[in-house]
C-alpha positions, 0 to 999 in steps of 0.5 A: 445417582449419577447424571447420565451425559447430555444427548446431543442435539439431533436436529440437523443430522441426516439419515443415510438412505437405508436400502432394503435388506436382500433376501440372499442367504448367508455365503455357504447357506440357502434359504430353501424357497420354492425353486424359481426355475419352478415357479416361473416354468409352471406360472408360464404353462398356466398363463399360456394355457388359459390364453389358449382355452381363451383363444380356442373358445372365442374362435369355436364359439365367436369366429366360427372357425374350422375345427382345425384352426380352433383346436390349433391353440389347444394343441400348443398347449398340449405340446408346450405345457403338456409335454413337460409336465408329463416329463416332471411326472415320468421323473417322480414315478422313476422315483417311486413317488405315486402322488395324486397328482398321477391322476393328472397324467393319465387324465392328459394322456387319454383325452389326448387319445380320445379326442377331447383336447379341451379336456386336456388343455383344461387339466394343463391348465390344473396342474401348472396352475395348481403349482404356481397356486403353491407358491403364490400361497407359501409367499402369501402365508409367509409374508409376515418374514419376507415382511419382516426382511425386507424391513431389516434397517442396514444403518446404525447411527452409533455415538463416538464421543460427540460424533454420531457415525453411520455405521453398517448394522453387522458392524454394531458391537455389545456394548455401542452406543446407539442413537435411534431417530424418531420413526427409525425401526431399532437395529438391535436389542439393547437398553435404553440409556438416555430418552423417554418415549414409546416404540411400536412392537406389534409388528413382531409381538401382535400386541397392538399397544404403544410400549413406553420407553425409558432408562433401563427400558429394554428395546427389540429389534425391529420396533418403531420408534415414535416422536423422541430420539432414544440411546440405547447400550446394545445388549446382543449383536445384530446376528443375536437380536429378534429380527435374526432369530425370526430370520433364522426360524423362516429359513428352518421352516421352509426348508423343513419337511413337517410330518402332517405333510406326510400325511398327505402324502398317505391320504393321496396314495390311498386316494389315487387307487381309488379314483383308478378304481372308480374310473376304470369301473366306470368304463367296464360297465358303460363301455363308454372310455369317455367315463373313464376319463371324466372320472379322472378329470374329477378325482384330480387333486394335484394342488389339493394337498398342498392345503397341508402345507400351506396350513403350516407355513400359515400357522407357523407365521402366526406364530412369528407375529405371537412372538414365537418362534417355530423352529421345528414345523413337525411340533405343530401336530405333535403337541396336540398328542401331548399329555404329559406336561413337565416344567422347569421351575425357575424362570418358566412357572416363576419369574425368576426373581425374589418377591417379597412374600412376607413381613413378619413385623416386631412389637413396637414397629408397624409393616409401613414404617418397616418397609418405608424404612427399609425401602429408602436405605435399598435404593443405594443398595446393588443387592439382588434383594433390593429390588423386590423391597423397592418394588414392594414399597412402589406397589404400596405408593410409599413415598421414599425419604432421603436417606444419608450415612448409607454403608454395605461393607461386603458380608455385613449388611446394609446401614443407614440413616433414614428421618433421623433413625438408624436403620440396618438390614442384614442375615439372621447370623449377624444380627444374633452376633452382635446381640442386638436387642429383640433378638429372641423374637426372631421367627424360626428359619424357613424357605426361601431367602430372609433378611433382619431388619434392625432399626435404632439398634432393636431387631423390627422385623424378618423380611421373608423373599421366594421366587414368587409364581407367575400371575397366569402360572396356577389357572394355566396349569389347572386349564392344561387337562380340560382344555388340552387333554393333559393327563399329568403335569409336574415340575422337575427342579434343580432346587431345593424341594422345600422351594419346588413344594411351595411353589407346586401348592401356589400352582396346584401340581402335586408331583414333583422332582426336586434336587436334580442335575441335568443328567438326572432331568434327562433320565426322568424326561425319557422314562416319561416320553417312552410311556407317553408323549411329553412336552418340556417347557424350560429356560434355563442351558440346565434344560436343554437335554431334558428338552431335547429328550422330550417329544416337545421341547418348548423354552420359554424367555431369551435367557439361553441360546443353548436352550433356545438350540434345543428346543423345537419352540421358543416363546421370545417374551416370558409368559405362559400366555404364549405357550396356551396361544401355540397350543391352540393355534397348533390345534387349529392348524391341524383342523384345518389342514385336514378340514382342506384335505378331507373336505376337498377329497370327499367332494371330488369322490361325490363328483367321480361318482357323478362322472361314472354314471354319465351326469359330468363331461371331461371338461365340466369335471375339469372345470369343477375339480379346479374349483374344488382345489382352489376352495380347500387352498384359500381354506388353509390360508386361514391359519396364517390369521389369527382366531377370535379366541386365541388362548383361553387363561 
């Protein structure tokens, strides 16, 4: 084995401050956050407003002032808060767009009609606050990825022959090599070359282990590094690596508009008829115009809805820290309305790598000789199956005798000496031409990938690989139907059918489609969706039309940036754990988002029903609605922390 190069003492080397990345977009793009001019306007109306309730309450109730001083403040704010908001409203009704937040318009109007400025000034105080309470929400339920951005490291320390340079992050190329300090956060993705030591991945995969690194350990943007310097060949640039696919999904999600939002939007305009209906009842039968607008003030729901989305931004940043990648927010509702289930097979309901399954041992040899053997010659071997003996041999602890006289001429097997003993691994073909001795023992040929073992010139054993099914693979697919309300589940395959059949028994699914090219996968996945809702879970580029036809598209692995295009979900580490873990936060996401909505518009209707019959004031129904809005809100923000029980496999 070839000694890799001393690292250079670090001792001495100084760290280039690091300033923290901006959040400014790329040039040409925009991250789409709530607009500031916005923000700052309402968050002035409401700290304005609050003052001034403040100050007409200390000077009506304290100083005992006329009513003409201690209304003043309310008309201010009237006049400076009222004014505009009523103009934002005159704009969305031009528009077309009856929200419930109408309620409030006409709420403010009346009881400026009527005489109740407090009232007014109180729904003011509502609706600005209800806007500045959307974007403190979003900001709060999205903190992870302004988190997570605002942590971006700007240096690398790259290593030029003997020298370290501190270069800028953007300017990393595949292949560099890195020196990552103790304690320094990871530019980019890469493999550790030199270095033994742990990193710190839970702030991207809500793990909260310490992972230990060594050579050929691979290492993700963004994780800490512990007490030793590591060096690392760069496997992605900075533009490919973790910190800029969560980048990537924050800036998606905010400026995308999910359907469950839409469905608020339904909610509302039914709602706001009703309340209209209610009040102007209420004022026919009392006379009293004074219920009319009590009711109005009650049924005002302006941030009430905005529970919806803030249980999707939520949601999708509990998935960030899950390690997956939301990049469609609308598969958050529709998944739970899946129930078709269809996999690829290779590298999603396999590992994508031979296993050793079987050892079929000759008379005269025993299964540990055969594997010590045959594990010492493999270490010398680059063959894709060398792998799978050598871990076979570990997962034994067989301890590996030195083996000399190693050989692999291209096409002709591998040879050896090991003890003292020849040893050759080669193909079925090349074994029964050179007539080696025990050659008529040789097993029929089955599936999957074989090699022969010959040892002291006499066939010892067949060594029998497949891509072996992952160890969650058969109790997630048998839990698909209880627990998810899937009705079919099938694999659709490139592979042989012979391979696709082995595999569908070890995981317990039945129906299968074998042999298929990525035209023929298209076809099966919209013949399915159109008979009902489908989810595709795939990793490999074949994938991604089958994906994108599919009602959700889930690719799981980082082994594709055409099927992670594809898909409205992408799950960064390879396991079927995640895929249960965003089922079941998409489930819970959607109770409570429609827990906050409905929850909080069943009590305002209870208190509308209070105000008709005279037994709630304009401004004690201001004061309750605002106390209603603000429940459902902090509701929402549920979803953006993780459950008890977040998958059950």
């Amino acid at each position: 084995m070839t000694k890799l190069p001393e690292h250079p003492p670090v001792s001495g080397q100084k760290n280039v401050a690091r300033p923290e990345l901006s959040l400014a977009p790329p040039a040409g793009r925009s991250w789409n956050f709530p607009s500031g001019f916005w923000q700052r306007k309402t968050t002035v109306i409401a700290v304005f407003s609050g003052l001034a309730i403040l100050a007409h309450l200390l000077l009506r109730f304290g100083a005992h002032t006329s009513s003409s001083t201690y209304n003043a403040s309310l008309f201010a704010t009237l006049i400076l808060g009222g004014l505009p908001l009523l103009y934002d409203l005159l704009l969305k009704l031009m528009k077309r767009d009856f929200g419930s937040d109408l309620l409030g318009g006409i709420s403010i109007i009346t009881s400026v009609l009527l005489g109740e400025y407090l009232a007014g000034s109180i729904i003011v105080l509502m609706l600005s606050g209800g806007a500045a309470l959307e974007s403190y929400a979003l900001r709060s339920a999205s903190s992870v990825l302004a988190a997570l951005a605002k942590r971006m490291p700007s240096i690398a320390h790259r290593k030029e022959e003997s020298q370290i340079v501190d270069v800028a992050q953007q300017e990393v190329a595949l292949g560099d090599t890195l020196v990552i300090y103790p304690h320094d956060i990871c530019p980019v993705d890469g493999v550790v070359i030199e270095g033994h030591g742990v990193m710190d991945e839970s702030y991207l995969t809500g793990e909260p282990f310490q992972i230990t690194k060594t050579c050929g350990s691979t290492v993700i943007s963004g994780a800490i590094n512990g007490e030793s310097a590591l060096t690392i060949r760069t496997t992605k640039r900075a533009a490919d690596s973790r910190y800029a696919k969560i980048m990537e999904v924050m800036r998606e999600s905010e400026a995308t508009r999910p359907q469950l939002r839409r469905l608020g939007d339904k909610l509302g305009a039914i709602y706001t008829p009703v309340a209209l209906t209610v009040a102007l009842a209420a004022w026919a039968i009392s006379g009293e115009a004074i219920r009319f607008l009590a009711v109005l003030v009650i049924a005002t729901p302006c941030p009430l809805l905005i529970a919806i989305p803030v249980a999707i931004i939520g949601s999708i940043s509990l998935c960030a820290r899950r390690a997956i990648i939301v990049k469609s927010p609308a598969v958050l509702e529709q998944i739970a309305e899946c129930r078709t289930a269809i996999f690829d097979k290779t590298g999603t309901l396999t590992y994508g790598e031979p296993k050793l399954t079987e050892q079929l041992i000759a008379p005269g040899f025993t299964q540990k000789e055969v594997l010590t053997l045959v594990a010492s010659l493999e270490r010398y071997s680059k063959h894709p199956l060398a792998r799978a003996i050598l871990a076979a041999a570990s997962a034994e602890g067989i301890a590996l005798p030195e083996a000399t006289g190693v050989s692999e001429p291209p096409g002709h097997g591998l040879t050896g000496t090991v003890s003292g003993r020849q040893v050759q691994v080669t193909g079925r073909s090349k074994l029964i031409a050179q007539q080696i001795a025990g050659d008529d023992q040789l097993p029929p040929v089955t599936g999957g990938l074989e090699c022969m073992v010959a040892i002291d010139g006499r066939y010892a054993a067949a060594l029998h690989f497949r891509d072996a099914p992952r160890a969650e693979s058969h109790s997630f697919v048998s839990h698909l139907g209880p627990k998810h309300d899937f009705e079919r589940v099938m694999i659709l395959s490139g592979d042989r059918e012979s391979e696709v059949r082995y595999l569908a028994e070890q995981v317990g699914i039945t129906e299968i489609h074998a042999q298929k090219n990525p035209e023929e996968k298209l076809a099966i996945v919209r013949k399915e969706t159109a008979a009902a809702k489908t989810l595709y879970v795939g990793d490999g580029i074949n994938d991604a039309p089958a994906m994108m036809a599919a009602t959700v598209g889930m690719a799981i692995g980082q082994n594709s940036d055409v099927t992670a295009e594809a898909a409205g979900v992408v799950v960064m580490d390879n396991s079927l754990e995640k895929v249960d873990e965003f089922m079941h936060i998409s489930r819970r996401m959607r109770v409570i988002a429609l827990q906050s909505a409905l929850g909080g518009m069943a009590v305002s209707i209870i208190g509308m029903v209070f105000a008709a019959t005279g037994h709630l004031s304009p401004v004690s129904g201001a004061i309750a609605q605002e106390v209603i809005d603000v429940l459902a809100v902090l509701n929402a923000l549920r979803a953006a922390f993780p459950p008890r029980v977040i998958h059950d496999l």
